[in-house]
N, C-alpha and C positions, 0 to 999 in steps of 0.2 A: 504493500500500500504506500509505504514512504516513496518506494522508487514511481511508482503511479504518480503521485503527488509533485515530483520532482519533472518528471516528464512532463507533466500537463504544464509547471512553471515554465518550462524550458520553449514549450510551444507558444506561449503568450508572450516573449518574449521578441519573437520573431528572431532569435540568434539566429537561424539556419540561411537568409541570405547573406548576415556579413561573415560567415564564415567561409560561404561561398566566393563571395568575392574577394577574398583571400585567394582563393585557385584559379579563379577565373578572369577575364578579361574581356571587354566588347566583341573579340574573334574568337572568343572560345574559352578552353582550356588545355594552357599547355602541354599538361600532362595527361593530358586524352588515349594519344596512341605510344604512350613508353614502354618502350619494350618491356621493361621488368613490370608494370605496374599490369600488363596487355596478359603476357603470358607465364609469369611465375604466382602473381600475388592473385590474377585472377580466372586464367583458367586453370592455372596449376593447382592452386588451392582450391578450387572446385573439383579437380578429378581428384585428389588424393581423399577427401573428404568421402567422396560417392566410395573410394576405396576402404575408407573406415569401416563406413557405413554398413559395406558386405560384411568386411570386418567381422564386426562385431554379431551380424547376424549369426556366424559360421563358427563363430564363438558359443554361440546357446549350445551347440551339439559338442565344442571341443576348446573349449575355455583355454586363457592363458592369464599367464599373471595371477594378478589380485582379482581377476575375471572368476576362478575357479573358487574362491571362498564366497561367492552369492548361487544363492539358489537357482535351477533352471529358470522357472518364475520371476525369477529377479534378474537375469540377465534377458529373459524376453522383454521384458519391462525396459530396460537400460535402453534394450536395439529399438523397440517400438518408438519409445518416445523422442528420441533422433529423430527418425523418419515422419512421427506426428507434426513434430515442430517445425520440420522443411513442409510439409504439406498446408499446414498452419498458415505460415508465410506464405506462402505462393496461392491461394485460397482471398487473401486478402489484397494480393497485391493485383490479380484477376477479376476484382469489382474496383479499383484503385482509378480514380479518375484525374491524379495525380503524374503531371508528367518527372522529367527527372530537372536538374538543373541546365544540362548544356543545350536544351528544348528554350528556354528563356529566352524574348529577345535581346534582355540585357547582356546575354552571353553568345549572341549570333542564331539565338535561334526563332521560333515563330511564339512560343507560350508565352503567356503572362503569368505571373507569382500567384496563385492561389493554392491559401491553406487544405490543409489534407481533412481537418475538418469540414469541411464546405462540401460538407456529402452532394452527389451529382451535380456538381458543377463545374462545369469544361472549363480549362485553361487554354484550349486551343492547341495542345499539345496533345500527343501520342497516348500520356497515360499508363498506368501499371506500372508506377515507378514508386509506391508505399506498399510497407513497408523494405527496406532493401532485401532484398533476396540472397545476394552475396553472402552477405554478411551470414547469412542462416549458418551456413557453410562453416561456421563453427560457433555458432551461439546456440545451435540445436543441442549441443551437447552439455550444453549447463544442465539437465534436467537428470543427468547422469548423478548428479551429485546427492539425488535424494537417494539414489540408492543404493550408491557406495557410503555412503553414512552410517547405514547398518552394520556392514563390518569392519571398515578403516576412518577414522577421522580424518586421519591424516590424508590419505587417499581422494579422499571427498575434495577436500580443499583444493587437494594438485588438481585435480582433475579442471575442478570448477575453475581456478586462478588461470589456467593453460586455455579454457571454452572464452573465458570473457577476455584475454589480454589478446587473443588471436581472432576473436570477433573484432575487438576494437581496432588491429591492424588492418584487416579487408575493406570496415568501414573507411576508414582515413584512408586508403587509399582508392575506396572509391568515390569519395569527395573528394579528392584531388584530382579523378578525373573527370568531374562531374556530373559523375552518374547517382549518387544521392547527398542528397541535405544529411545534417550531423541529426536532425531527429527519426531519420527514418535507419537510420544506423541502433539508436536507443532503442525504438520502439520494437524493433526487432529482435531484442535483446531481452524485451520484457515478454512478449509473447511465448519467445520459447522458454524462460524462465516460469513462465504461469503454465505455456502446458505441460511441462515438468512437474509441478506443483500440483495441478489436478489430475494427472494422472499417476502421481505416487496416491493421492488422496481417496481415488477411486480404486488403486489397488488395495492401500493395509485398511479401507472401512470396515469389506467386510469382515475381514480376521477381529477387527476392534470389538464390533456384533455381535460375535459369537463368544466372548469373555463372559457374557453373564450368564449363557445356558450351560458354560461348560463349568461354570459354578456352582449352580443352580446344585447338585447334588450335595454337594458338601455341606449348603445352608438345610438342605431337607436332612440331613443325618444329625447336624447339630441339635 
């Protein structure tokens, strides 16, 4: 809810064009087609990502690491909710009436600045550019954390510090080539954080449920 809170401040704020204009310029943005930004930070980090992804699926049947001290259920949980939280993202950013920054005419292109609140309402631009997508590409994996918590703290942490410091690298460098605003980087950060969150919440319920029938004898014997 804080981070909620802090995002909403962050949008009323309008930071996301002067940040932009920061990387951008009347023709563009420089670092549009840089090679390392083009193909290491972002396709590269996209295919290795989809390569986790399997990863960890292939993991449920044949665990490694700290993987093998969670349960089958708990590692289908871990891979599911990667994959929820890219679907998440991309779900949103497919009713997104949002174009991206270098779409701007201030930045050479044909859009005008309208907020991402401003549900159906065209900026003139192309669109489907909320929440960053990119970025999913390793903020889907914060939700990881709820369930390495179970049996490593420590683990949890790495895990989670390694999803957000490598989320927040993709975002900044796709705001520097002006493919999203700094809040469409956050809010995509929050999304898969919350379906993290709800789908640890929807796994241990109903175990929590069942506490008081497996009780339930002990108070009849008493």
């Amino acid at each position: 809810m804080l981070a909620l809170v802090a995002l909403m401040i962050w949008d009323a704020t309008r930071g996301d064009l002067l940040l932009a204009r920061l990387a951008g310029t009347p023709m563009g943005f420089p670092w549009r087609e840089n090679p390392f930004l083009v193909h290491v930070m972002h396709a590269g980090a996209r295919d290795l990502s989809w390569l986790l992804v399997i990863g960890l699926f292939v993991a449920i049947r044949w665990p490694v690491g700290v993987l093998r001290k969670l349960a089958t259920r708990e590692r289908v949980q871990l891979a599911a909710t990667v994959l929820a939280s890219v679907v998440a993202v991309s779900l949103i950013k497919h009713f997104s009436d949002t174009s991206c920054p270098w779409d701007l005419k201030e930045f050479g292109g044909v859009a005008r600045y309208v907020s991402h609140w401003s549900w159906g309402v065209s900026d003139g631009g192309a669109g489907g550019c909320f929440p960053a997508g990119h970025a999913s590409a390793a903020f889907a994996y914060v939700g990881g954390y709820f369930v390495l918590r179970r049996v490593s703290t420590r683990a949890a942490f790495i895990w989670l510090g390694v999803a957000v410091v490598a989320g927040l690298a993709l975002g900044l460098s796709q705001q520097l080539r002006g493919a999203h605003y700094m809040s469409h980087t956050l809010w995509t950060a929050w999304v898969c954080w919350a379906v993290g969150f709800a789908t640890d919440v929807a796994v241990t319920r109903p175990n929590h449920r069942k506490l008081p029938e497996s009780a339930a004898p002990l108070h009849a014997s008493t």
